[in-house]
N, C-alpha and C positions, 0 to 999 in steps of 0.2 A: 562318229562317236568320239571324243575327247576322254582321255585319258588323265590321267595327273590331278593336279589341285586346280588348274586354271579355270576357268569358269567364263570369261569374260571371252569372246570368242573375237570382239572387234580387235584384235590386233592380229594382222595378217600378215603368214611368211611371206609375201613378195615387198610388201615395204620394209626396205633398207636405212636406215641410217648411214651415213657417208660420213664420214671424219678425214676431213679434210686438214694435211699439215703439212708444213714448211721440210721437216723432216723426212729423211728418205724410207724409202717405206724396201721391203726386201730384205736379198740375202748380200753382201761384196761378192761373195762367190754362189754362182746359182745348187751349185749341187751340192756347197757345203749347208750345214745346220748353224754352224758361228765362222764369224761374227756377225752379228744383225749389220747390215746395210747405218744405222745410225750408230755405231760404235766409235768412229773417229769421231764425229761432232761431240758425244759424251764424254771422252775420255781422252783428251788430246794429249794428257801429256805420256798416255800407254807406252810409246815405243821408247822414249825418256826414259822410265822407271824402267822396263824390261831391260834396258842395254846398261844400267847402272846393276839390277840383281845377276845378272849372266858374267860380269866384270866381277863382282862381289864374292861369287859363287868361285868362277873361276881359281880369282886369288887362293881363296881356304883350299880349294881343292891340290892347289901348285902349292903350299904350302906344305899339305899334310904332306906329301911325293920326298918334302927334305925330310 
């Protein structure tokens, strides 16, 4: 017996759709949650900007210390 709204019964759990892509599919580290596996292809220039806001940070931080 079906439950829900669905009505139409020919659509069966074992057929899968597969999406197949270029892209890496996972985790870079298995037991971490991030970054996704495709985060350096998306965001290349990530360790760029982080090493310019850490340098930036810094500065203000050595500043405020005079």
């Amino acid at each position: 017996m079906n439950k829900g709204f669905a009505v139409n019964s020919s659509v069966s759990s074992k057929t899968k759709k597969s999406v197949s892509s270029n892209e890496p599919q996972g985790r870079l580290i298995s037991w971490s949650p991030w970054p996704p596996a495709n985060f350096q292809t998306r965001y290349p220039a990530f360790p760029f900007v982080l090493t310019i806001l850490i340098i930036v940070i810094g500065q203000w931080y050595l500043s405020l210390l005079r």
